[in-house]
N, CA, C and O atoms as a MOPAC input file, in Angstrom:
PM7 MOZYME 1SCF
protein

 N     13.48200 1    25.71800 1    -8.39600 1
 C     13.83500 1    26.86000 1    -9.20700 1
 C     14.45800 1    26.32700 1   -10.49100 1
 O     15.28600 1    25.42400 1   -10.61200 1
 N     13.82400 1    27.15500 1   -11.51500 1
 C     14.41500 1    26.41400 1   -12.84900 1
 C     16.17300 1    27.41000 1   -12.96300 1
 O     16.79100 1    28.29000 1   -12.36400 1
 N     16.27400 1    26.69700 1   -13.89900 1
 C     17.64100 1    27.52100 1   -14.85100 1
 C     17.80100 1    28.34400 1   -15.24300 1
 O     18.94800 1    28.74600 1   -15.44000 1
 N     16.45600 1    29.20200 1   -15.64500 1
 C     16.43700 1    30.90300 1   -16.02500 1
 C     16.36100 1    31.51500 1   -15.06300 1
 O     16.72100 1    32.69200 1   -15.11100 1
 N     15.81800 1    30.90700 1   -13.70000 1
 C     15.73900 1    31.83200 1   -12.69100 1
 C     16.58800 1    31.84300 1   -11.83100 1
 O     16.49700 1    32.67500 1   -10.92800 1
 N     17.69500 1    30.88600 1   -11.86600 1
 C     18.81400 1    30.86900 1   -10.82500 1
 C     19.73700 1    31.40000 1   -11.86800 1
 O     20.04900 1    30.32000 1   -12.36900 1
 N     20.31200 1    32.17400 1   -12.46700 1
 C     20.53400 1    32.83100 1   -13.82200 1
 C     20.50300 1    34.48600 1   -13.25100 1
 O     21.35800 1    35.29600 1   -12.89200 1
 N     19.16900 1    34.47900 1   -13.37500 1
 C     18.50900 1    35.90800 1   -13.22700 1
 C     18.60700 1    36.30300 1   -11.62400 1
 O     18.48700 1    37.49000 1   -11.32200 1
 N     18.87000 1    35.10200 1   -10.37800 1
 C     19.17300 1    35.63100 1    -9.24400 1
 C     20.29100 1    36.07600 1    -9.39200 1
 O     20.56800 1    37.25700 1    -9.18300 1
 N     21.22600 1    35.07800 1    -9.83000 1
 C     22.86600 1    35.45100 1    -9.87700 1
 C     22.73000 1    36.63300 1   -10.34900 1
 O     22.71900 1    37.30300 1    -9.31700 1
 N     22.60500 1    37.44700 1   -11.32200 1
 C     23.02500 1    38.66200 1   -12.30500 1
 C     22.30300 1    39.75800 1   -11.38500 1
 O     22.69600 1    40.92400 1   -11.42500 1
 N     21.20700 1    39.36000 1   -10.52900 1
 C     20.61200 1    40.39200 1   -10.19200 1
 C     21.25200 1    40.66100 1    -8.31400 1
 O     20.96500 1    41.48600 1    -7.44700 1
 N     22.33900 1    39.31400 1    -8.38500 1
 C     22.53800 1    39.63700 1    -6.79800 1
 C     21.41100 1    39.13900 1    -5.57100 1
 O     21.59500 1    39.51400 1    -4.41300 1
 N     20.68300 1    38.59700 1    -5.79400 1
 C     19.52600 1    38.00000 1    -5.38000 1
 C     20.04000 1    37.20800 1    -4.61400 1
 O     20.33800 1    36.12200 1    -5.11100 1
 N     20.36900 1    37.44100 1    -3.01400 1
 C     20.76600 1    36.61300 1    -1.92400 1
 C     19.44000 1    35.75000 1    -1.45100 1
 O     19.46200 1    34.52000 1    -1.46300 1
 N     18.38800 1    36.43800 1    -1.07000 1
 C     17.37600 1    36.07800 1    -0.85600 1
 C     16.23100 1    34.61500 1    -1.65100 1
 O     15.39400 1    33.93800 1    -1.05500 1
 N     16.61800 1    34.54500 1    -3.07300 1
 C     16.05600 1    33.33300 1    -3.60900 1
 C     16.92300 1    31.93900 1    -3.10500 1
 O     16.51500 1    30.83300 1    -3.46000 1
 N     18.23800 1    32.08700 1    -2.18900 1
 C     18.66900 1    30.80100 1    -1.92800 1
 C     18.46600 1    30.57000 1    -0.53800 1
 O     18.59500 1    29.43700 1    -0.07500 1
 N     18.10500 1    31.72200 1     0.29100 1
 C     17.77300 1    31.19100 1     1.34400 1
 C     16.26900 1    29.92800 1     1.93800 1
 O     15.16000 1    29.97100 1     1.40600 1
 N     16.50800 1    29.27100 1     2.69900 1
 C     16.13900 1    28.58600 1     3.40400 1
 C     14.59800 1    29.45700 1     3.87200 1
 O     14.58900 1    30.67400 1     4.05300 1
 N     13.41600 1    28.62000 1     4.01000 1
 C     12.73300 1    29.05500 1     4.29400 1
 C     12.18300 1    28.86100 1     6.20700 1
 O     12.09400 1    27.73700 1     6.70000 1
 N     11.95800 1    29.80900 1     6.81200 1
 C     12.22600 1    29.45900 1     8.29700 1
 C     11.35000 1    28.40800 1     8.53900 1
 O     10.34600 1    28.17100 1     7.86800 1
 N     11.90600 1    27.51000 1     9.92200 1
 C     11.27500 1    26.75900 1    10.28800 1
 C      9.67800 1    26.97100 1    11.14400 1
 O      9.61800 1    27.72600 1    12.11400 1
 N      8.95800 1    26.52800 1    10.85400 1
 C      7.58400 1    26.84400 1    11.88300 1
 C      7.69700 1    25.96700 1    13.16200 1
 O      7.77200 1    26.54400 1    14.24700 1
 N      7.71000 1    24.86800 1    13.11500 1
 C      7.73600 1    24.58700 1    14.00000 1
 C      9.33200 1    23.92900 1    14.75800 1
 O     10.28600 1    23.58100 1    14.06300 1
 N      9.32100 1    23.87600 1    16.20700 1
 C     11.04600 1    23.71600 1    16.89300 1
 C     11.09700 1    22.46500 1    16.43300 1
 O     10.10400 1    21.77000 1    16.21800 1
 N     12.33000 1    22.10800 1    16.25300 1
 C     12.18000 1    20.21400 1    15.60600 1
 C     11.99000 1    19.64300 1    17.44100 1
 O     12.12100 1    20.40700 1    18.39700 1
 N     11.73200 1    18.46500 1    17.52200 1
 C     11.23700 1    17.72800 1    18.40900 1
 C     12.82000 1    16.49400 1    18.35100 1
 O     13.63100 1    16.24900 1    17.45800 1
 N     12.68200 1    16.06200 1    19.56000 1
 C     13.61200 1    15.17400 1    20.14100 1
 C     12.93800 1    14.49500 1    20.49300 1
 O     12.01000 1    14.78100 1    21.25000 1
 N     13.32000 1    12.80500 1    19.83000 1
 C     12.62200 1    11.76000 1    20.35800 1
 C     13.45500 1    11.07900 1    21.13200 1
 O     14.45400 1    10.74800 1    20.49300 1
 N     13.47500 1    10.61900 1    22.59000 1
 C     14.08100 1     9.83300 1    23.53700 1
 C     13.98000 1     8.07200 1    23.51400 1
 O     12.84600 1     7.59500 1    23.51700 1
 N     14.86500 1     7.37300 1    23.49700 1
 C     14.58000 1     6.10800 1    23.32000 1
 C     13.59800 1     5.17200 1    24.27800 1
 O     13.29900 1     3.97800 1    24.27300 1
 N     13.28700 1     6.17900 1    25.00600 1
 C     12.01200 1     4.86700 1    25.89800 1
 C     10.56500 1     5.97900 1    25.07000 1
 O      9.56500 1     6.17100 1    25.76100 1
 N     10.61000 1     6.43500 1    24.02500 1
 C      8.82500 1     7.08100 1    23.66500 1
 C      9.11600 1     7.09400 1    22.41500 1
 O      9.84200 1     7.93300 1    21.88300 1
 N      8.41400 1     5.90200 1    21.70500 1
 C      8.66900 1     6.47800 1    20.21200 1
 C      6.81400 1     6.42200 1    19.41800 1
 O      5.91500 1     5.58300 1    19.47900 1
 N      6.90100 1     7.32300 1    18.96100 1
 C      5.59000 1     8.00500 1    18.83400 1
 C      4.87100 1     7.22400 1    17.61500 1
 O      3.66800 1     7.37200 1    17.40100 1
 N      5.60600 1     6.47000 1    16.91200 1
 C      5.22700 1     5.59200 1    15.35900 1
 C      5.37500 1     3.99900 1    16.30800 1
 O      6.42500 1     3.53100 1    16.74700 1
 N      3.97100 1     3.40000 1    16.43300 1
 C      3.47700 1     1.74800 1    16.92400 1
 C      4.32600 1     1.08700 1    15.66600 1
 O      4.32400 1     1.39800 1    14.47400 1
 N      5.02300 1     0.10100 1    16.34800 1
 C      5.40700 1    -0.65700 1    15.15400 1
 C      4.92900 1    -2.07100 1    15.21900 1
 O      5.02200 1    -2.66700 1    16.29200 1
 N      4.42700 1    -2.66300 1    14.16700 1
 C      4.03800 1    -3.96600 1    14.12300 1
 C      4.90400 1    -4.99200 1    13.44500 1
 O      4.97300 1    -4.97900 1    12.21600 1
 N      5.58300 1    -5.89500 1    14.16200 1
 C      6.54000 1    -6.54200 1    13.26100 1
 C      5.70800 1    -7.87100 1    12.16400 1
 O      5.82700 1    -8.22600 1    10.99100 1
 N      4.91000 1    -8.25700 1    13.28100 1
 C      4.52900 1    -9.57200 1    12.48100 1
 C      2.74700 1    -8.94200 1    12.36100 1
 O      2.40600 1    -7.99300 1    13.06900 1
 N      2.10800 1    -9.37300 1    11.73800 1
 C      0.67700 1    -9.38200 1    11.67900 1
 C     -0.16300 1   -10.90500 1    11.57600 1
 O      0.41100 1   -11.93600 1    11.22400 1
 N     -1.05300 1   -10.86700 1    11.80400 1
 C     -2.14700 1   -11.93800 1    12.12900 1
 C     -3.30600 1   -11.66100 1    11.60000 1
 O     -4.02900 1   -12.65200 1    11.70000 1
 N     -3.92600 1   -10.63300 1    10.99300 1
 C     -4.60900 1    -9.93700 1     9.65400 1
 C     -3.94400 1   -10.21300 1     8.28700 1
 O     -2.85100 1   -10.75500 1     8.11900 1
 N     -4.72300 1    -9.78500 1     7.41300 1
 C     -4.13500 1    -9.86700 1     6.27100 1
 C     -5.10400 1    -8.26200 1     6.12200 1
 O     -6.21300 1    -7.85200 1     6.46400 1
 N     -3.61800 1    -7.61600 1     5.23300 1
 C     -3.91600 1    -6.12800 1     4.96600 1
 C     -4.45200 1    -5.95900 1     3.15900 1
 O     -4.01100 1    -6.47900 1     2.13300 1
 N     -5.38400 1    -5.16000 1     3.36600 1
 C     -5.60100 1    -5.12200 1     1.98500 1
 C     -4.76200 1    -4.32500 1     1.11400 1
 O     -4.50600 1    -3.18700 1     1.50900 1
 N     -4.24800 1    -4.73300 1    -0.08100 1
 C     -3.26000 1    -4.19300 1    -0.66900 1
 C     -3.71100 1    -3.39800 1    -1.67800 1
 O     -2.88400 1    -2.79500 1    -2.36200 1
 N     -5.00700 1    -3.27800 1    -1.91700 1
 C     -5.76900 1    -2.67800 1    -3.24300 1
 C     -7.47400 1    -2.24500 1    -2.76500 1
 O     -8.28200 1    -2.96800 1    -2.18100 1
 N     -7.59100 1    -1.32900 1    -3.07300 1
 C     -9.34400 1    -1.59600 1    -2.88200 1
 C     -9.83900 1    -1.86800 1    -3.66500 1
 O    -11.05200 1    -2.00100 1    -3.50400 1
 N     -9.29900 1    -2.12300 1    -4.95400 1
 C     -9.91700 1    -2.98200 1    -6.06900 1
 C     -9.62400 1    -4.11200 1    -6.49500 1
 O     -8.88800 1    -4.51300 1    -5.59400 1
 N     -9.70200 1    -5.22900 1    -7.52700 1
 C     -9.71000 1    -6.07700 1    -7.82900 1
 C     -8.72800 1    -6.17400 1    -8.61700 1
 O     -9.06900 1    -5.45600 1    -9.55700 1
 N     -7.65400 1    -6.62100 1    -8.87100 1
 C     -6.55800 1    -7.03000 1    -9.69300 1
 C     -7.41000 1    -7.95400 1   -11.10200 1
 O     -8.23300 1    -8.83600 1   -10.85400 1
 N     -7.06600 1    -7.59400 1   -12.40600 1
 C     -7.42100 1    -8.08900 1   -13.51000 1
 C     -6.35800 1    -8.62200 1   -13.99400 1
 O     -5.45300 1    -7.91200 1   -14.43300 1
 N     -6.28400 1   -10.09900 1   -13.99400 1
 C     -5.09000 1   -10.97800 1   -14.42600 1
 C     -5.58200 1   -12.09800 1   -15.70300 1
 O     -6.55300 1   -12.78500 1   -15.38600 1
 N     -5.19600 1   -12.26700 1   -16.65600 1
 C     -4.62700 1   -13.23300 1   -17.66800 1
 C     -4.25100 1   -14.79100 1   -17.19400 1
 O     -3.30700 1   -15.24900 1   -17.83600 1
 N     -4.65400 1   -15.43600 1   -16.47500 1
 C     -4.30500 1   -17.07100 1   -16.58700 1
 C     -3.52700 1   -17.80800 1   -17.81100 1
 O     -3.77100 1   -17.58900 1   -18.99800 1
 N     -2.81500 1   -18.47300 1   -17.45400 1
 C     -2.27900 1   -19.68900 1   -17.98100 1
 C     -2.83400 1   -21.06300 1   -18.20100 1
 O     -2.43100 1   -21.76900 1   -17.27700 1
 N     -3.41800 1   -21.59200 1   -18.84300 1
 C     -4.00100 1   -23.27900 1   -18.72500 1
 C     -2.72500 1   -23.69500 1   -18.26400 1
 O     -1.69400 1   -23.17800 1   -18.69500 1
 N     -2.73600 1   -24.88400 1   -17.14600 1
 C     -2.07400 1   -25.29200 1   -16.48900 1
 C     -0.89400 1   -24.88600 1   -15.47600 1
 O     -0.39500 1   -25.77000 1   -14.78000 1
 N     -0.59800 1   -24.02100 1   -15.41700 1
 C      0.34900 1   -22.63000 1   -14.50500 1
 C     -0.02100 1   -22.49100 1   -13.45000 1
 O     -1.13800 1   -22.04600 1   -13.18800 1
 N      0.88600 1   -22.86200 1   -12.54300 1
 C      0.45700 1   -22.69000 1   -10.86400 1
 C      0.60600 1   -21.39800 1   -10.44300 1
 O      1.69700 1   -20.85900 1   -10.63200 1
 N     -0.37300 1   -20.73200 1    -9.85200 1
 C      0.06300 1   -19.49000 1    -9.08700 1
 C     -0.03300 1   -19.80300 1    -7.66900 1
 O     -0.41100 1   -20.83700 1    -7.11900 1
 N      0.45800 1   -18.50900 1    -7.10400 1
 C      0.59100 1   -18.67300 1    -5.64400 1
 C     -0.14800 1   -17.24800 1    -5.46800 1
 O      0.46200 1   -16.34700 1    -6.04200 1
 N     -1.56200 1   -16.76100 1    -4.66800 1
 C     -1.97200 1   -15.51500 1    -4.39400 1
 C     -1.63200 1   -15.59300 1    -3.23500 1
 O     -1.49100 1   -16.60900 1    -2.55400 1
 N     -1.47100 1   -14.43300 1    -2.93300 1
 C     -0.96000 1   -13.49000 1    -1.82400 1
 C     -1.84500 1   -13.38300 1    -1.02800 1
 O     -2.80000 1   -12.69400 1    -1.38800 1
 N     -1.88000 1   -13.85800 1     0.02300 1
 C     -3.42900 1   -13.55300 1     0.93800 1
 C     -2.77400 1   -12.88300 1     2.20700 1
 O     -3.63600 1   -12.88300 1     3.08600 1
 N     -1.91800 1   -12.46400 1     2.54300 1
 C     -1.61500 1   -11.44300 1     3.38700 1
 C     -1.44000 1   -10.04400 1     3.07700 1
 O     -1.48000 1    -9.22300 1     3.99300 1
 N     -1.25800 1    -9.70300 1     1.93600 1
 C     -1.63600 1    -8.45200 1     1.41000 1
 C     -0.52000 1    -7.89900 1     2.06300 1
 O     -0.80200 1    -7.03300 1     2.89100 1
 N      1.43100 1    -8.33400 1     1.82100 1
 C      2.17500 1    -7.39400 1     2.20200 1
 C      3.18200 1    -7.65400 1     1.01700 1
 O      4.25300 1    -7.04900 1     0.97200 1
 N      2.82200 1    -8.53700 1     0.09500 1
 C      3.44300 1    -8.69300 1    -1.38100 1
 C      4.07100 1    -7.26400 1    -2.31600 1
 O      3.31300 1    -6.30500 1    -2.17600 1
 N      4.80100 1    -7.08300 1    -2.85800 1
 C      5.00600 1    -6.48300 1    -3.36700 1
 C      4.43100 1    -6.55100 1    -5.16200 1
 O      4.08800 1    -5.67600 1    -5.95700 1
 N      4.54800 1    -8.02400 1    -5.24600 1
 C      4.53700 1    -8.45000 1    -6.55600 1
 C      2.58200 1    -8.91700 1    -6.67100 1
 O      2.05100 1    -9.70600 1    -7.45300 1
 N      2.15100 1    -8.35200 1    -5.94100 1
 C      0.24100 1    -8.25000 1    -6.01100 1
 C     -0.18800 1    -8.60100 1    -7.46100 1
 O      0.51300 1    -8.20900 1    -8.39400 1
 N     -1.28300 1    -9.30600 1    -7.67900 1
 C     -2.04900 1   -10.40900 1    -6.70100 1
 C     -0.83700 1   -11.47100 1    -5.69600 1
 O     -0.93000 1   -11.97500 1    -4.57700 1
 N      0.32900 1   -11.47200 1    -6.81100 1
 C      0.85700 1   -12.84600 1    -6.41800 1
 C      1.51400 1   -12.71100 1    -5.43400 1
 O      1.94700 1   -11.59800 1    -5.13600 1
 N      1.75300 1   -13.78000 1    -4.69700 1
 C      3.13400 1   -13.91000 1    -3.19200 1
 C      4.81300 1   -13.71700 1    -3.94400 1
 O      5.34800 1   -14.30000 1    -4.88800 1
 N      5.17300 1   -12.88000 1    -3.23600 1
 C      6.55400 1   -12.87300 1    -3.63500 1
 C      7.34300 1   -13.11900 1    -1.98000 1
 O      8.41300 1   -12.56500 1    -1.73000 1
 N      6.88200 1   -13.70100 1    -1.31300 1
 C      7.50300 1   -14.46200 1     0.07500 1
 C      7.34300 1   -13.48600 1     0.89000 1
 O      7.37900 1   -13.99700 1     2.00900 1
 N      7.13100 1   -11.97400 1     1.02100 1
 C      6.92300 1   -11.49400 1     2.06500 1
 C      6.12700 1   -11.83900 1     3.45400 1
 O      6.43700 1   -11.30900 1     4.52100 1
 N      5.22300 1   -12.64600 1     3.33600 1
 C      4.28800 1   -13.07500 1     4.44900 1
 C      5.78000 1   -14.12200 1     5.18200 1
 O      5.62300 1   -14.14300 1     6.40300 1
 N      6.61100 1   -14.63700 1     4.91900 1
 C      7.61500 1   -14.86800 1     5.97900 1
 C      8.05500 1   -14.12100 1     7.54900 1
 O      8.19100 1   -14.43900 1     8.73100 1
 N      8.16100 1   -12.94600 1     6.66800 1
 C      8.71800 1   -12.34700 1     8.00900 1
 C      7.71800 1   -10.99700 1     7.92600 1
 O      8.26100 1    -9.91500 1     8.15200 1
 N      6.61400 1   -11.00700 1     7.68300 1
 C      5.31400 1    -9.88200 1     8.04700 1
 C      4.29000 1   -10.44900 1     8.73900 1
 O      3.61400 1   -10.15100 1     9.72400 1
 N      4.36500 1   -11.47600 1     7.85000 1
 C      2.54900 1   -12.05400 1     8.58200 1
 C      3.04500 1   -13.58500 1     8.26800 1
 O      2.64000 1   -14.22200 1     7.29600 1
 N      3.96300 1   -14.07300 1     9.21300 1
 C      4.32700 1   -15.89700 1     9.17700 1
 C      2.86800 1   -16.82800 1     9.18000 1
 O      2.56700 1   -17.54500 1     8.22600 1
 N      2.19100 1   -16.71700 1    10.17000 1
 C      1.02700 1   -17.27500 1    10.08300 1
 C     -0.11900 1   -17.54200 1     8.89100 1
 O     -0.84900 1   -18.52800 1     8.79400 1
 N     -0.04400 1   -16.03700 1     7.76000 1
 C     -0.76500 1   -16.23400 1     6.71900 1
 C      0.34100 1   -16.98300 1     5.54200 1
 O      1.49000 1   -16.74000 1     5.17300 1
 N     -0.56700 1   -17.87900 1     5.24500 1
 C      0.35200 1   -18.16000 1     3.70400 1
 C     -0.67600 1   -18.00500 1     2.43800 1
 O     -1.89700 1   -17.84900 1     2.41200 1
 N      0.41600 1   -18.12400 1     1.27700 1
 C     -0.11100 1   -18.00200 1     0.09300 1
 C     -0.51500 1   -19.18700 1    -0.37300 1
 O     -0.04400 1   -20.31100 1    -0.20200 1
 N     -2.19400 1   -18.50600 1    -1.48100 1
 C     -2.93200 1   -19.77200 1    -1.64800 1
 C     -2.59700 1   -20.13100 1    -2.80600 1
 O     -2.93000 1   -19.43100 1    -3.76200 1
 N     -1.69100 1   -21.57300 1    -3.02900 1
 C     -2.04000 1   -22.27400 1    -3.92500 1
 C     -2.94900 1   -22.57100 1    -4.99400 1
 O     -3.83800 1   -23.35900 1    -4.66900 1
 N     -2.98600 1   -21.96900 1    -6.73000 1
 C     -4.12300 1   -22.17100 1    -7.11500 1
 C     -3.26100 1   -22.97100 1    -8.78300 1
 O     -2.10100 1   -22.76600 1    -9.13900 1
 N     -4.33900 1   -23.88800 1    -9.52200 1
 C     -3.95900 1   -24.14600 1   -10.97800 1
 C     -5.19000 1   -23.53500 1   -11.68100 1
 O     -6.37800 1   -23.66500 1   -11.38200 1
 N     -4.52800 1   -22.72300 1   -12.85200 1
 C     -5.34700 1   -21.99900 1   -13.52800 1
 C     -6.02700 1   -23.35900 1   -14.57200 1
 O     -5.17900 1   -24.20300 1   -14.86300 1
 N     -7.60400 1   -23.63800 1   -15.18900 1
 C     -7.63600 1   -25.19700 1   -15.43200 1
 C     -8.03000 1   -24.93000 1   -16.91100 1
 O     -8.40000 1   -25.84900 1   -17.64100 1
 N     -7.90700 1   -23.21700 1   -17.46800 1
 C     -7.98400 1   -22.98400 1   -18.93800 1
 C     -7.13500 1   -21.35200 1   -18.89400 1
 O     -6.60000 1   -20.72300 1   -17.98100 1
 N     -7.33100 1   -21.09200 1   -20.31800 1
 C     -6.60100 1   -19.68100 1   -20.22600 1
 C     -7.86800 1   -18.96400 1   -20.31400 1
 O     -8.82300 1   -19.26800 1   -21.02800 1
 N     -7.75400 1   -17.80200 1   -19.36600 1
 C     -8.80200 1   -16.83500 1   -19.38700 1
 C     -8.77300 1   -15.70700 1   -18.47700 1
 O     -8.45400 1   -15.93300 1   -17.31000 1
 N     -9.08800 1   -14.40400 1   -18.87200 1
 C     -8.74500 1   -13.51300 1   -17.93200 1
 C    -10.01600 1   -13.71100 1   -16.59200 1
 O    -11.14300 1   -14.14800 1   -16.82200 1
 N     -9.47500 1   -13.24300 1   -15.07300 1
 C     -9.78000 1   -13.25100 1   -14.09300 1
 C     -9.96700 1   -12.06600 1   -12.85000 1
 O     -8.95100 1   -11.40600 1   -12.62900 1
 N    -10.83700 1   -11.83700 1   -12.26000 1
 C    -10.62500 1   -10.76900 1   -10.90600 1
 C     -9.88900 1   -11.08000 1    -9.71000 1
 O    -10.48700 1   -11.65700 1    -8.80200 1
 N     -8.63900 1   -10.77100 1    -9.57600 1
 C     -8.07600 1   -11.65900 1    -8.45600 1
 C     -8.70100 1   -10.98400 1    -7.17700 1
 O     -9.41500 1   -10.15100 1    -7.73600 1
 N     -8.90600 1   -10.79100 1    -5.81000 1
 C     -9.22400 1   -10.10600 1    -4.84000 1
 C     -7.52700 1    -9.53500 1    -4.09900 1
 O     -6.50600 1   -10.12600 1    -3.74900 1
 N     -7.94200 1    -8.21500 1    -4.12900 1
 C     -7.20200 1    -7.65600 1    -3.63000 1
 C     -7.17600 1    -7.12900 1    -2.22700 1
 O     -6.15200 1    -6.99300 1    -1.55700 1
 N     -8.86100 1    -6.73800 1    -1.69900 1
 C     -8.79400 1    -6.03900 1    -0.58800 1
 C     -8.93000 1    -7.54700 1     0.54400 1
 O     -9.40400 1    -7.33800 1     1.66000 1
 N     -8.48700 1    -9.03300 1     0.16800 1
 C     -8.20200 1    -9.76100 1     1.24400 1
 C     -9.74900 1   -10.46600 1     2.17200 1
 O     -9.66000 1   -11.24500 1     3.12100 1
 N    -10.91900 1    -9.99900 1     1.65300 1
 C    -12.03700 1   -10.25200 1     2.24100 1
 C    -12.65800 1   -11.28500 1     1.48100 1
 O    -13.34300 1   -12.21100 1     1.91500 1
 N    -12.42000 1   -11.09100 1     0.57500 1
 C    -13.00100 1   -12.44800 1    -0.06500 1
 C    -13.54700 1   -14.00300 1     0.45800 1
 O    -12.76700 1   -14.79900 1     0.97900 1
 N    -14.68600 1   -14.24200 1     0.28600 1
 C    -14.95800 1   -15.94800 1     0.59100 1
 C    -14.72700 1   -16.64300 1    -0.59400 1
 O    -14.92100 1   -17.85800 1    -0.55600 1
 N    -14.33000 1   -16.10500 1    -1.70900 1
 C    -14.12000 1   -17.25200 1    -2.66700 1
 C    -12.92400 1   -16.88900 1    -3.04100 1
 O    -12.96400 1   -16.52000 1    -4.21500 1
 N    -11.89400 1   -16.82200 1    -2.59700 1
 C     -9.95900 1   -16.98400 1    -2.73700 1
 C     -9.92300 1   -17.86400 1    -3.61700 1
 O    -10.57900 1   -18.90300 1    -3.56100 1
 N     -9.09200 1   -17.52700 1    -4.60200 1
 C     -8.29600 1   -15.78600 1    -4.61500 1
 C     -9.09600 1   -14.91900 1    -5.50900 1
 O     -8.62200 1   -13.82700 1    -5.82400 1
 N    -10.64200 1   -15.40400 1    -6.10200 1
 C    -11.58100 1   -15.14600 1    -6.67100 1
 C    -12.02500 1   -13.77200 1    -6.16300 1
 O    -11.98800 1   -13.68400 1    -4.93600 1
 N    -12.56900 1   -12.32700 1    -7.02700 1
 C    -13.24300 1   -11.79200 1    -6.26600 1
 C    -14.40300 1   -11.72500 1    -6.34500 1
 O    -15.03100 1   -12.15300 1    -7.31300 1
 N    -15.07400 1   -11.00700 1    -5.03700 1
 C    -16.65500 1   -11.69700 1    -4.92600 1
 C    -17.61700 1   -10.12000 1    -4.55700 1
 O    -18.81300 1    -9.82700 1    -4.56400 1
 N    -16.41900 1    -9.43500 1    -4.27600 1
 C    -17.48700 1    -7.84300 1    -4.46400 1
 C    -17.41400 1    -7.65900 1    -2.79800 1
 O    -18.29400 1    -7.03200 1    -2.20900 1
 N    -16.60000 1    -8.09300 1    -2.29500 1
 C    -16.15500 1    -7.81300 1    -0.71200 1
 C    -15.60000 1    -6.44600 1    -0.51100 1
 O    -15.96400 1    -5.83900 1     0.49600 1
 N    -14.74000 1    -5.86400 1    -1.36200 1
 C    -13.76700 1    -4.56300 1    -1.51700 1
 C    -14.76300 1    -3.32400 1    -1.34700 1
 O    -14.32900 1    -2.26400 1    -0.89500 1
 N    -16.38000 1    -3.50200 1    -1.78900 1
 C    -17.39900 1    -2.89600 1    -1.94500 1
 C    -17.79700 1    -2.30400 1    -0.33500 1
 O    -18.15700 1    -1.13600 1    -0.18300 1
 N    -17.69500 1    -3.13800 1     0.66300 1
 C    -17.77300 1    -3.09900 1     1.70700 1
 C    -16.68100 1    -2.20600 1     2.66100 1
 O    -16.96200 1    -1.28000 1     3.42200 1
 N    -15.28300 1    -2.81500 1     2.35700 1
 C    -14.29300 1    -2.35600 1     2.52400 1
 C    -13.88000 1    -0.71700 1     2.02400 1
 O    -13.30100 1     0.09900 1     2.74100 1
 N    -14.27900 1    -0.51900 1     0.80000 1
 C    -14.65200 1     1.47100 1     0.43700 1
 C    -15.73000 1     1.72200 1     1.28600 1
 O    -15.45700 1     2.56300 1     2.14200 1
 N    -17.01600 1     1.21400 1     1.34400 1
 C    -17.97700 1     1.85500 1     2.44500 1
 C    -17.20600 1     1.81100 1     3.93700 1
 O    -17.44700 1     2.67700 1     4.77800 1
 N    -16.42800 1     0.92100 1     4.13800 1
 C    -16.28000 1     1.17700 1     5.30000 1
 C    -15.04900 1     2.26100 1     5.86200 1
 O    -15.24600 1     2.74800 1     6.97600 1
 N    -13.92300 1     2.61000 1     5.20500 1
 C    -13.33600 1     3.53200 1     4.54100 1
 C    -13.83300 1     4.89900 1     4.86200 1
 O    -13.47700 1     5.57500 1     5.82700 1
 N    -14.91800 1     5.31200 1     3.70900 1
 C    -15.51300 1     6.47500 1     3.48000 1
 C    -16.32700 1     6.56700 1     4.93000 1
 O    -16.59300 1     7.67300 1     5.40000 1
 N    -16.67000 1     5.45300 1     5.54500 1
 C    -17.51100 1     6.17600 1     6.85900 1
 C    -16.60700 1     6.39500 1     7.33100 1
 O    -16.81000 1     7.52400 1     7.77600 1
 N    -15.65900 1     6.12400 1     7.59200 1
 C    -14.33800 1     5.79200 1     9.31800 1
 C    -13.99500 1     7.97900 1     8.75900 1
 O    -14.00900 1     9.01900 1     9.41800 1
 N    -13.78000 1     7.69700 1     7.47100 1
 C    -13.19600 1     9.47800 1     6.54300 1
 C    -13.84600 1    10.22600 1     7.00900 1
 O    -13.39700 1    11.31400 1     7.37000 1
 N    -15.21300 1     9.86000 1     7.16200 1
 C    -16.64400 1    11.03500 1     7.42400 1
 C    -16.89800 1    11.36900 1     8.78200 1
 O    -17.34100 1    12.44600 1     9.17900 1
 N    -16.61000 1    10.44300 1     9.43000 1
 C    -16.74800 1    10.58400 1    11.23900 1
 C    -15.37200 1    11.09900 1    11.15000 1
 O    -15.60900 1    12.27200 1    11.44100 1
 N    -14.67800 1    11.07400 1    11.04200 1
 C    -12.87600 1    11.84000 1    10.91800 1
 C    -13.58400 1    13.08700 1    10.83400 1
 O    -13.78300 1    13.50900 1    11.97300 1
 N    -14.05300 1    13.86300 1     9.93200 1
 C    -14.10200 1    15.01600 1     9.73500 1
 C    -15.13300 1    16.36400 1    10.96200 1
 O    -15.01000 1    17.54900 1    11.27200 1
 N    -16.08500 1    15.21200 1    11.28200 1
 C    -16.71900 1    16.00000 1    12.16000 1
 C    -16.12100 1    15.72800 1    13.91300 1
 O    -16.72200 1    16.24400 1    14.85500 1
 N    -14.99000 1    14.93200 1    14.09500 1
 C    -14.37800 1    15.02800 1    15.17400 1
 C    -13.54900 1    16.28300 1    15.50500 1
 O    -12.94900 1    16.36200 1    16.57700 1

């Protein structure tokens, strides 16, 4: 509610614009042996963080580190999260060997890391089917 209209409730006596709107459904009680959200602490996948391709700027001589677990915040690059998400994946080591812009891979499928290679293409088709069988279930 804007400022003219909490204004115009007040003057008009308008109890009704501050009330609460009823609940539909009873709230639910969750008990500590059933909790309804799977939690995954560590992973052994690498999640795709983009379905597209990250467009990055290189450095001649500048080491990067890509993110190949896809739980980075700081995408393409590793900002250490794969420590305590996905310990097993690490980040790939790369030297950029001129300056030039690049496709980094984002959706993690890639065979040419940290290069992308048109894998993500697969990854939306596969997406949009999993969406489409969703709908007629």
């Amino acid at each position: 509610m804007n400022v003219a209209g909490l204004m115009c409730a007040l003057r008009t006596r308008c109890v009704q614009t501050f009330r609460r709107p009823p609940l539909l459904l009873p709230p639910v009680s969750v008990s500590s042996s059933f909790s309804p959200v799977q939690r995954c602490l560590q992973s052994t996948q690498p999640v795709p963080a983009a379905r597209l391709p990250y467009r990055v700027k290189l450095s001649a001589g500048k080491r990067y580190a890509w993110c190949a677990c896809g739980h980075s915040k700081k995408q393409p690059f590793c900002d250490g999260t794969h420590k305590a998400k996905a310990p097993s994946i690490s980040p790939l080591l790369f030297t950029a060997d001129k300056n030039k812009t690049v496709m980094l891979c984002a959706c993690k499928q890639t065979k040419n890391s940290p290069y992308c290679d048109g894998s993500h293409l697969k990854v939306i088709y596969r997406d949009v089917v999993k969406y489409v069988k969703g709908l007629f279930k």
